[in-house]
N, C-alpha and C positions, 0 to 999 in steps of 0.2 A: 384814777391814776394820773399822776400829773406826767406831761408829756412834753416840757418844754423847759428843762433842765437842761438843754445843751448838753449830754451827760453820754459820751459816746458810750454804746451796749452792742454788744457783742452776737451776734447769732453766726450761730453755728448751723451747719449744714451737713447731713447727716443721709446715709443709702438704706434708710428703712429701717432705720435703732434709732433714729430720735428717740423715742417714749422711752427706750431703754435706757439712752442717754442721759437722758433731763432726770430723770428720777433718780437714776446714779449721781450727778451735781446736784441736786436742790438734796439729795442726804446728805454727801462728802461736804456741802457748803454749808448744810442749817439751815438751807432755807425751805420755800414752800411752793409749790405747785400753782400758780391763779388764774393759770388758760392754758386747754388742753385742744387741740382743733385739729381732727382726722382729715384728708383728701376728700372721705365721702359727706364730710360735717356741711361743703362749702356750700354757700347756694347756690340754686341753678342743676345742680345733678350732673357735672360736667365727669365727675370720678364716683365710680361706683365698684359693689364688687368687694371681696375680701381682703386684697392688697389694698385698695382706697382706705378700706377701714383703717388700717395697719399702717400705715403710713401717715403721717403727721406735717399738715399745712402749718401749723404754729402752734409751738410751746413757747408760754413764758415762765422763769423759776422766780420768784419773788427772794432776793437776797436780805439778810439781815444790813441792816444801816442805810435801806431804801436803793439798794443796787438790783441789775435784774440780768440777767441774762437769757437771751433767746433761740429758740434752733428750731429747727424743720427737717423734712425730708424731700430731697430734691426728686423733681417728676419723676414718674416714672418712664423707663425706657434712655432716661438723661444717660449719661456716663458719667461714673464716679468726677468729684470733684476734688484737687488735690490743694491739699490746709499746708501743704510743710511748711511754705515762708510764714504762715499765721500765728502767732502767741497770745495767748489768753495771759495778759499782767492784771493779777488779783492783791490787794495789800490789805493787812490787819493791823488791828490795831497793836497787836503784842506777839513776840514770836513763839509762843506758848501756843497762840489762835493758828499762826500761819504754819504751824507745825502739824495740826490735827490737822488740816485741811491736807496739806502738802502728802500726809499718812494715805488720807483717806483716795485722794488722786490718784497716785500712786499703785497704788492695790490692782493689781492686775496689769498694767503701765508696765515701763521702763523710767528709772531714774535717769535723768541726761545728767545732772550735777547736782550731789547732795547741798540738801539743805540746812547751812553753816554759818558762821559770820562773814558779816560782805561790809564794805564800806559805807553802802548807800542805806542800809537794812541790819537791824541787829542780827537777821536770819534772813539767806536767800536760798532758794533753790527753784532749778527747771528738771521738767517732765513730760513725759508724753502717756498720755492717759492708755488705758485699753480700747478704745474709742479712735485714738490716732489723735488728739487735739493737744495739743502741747501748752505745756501754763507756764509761766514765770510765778513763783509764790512768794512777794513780801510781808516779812514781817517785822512792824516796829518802823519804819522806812526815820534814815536819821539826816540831816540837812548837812550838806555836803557844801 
């Protein structure tokens, strides 16, 4: 894994549905699964126990076109952590792509703004997933 693309990635933070999460994104986005790491995985034996198990120190989803996006589950005992000002912006290369995604997102979500023609994108739309993670979805993105 090359890891010095300068290439901001995203991780999300999650109250014990990471696994949930990540699997729900790497299907809605096409991509794949390439690191899976429980609270009880870590070394040392610091978390243990059937929530340790359950609980998720680091996923990563391996995106199509070499994008990745990352999440966990924050300690436990923590208190929730709250994402509203956060936006996940994803771009495709055609709004046919940023559409099936925008579909697949969506599915259990709330639609914040359909996804339309915009100025900047042959197709834009925001979302807030079932999850609470909110996306901005380009599609097509056109030079303004």
């Amino acid at each position: 894994m090359n890891t010095n693309n300068h290439q901001p990635t995203p991780y999300l933070l999650f109250n014990g549905n990471c696994a949930e999460a990540m699997d729900f994104y790497a299907q809605a986005l096409g991509g794949k699964i390439v690191m899976k790491m429980s609270l009880a995985d870590i070394p040392g034996g610091y978390f243990t126990g059937p929530e340790a198990e359950a609980r998720m120190c680091h996923v990563r989803v391996e995106l199509p076109g070499g994008g990745h996006l990352y999440g966990g589950d924050i300690q436990m005992g923590r208190p929730d952590i709250d994402l509203s000002p956060v936006h996940v912006a994803i771009n495709f290369a055609t709004a046919d792509e940023g559409e099936a995604a925008f579909k697949a997102l969506a599915e259990g979500g709330e639609v914040e703004m359909d996804y339309s023609p915009n100025f900047w994108a042959e197709k834009f739309g925001m979302l807030k997933d079932k999850f609470g993670v909110s996306w901005m979805v380009n599609g097509n993105l056109q030079d303004v």
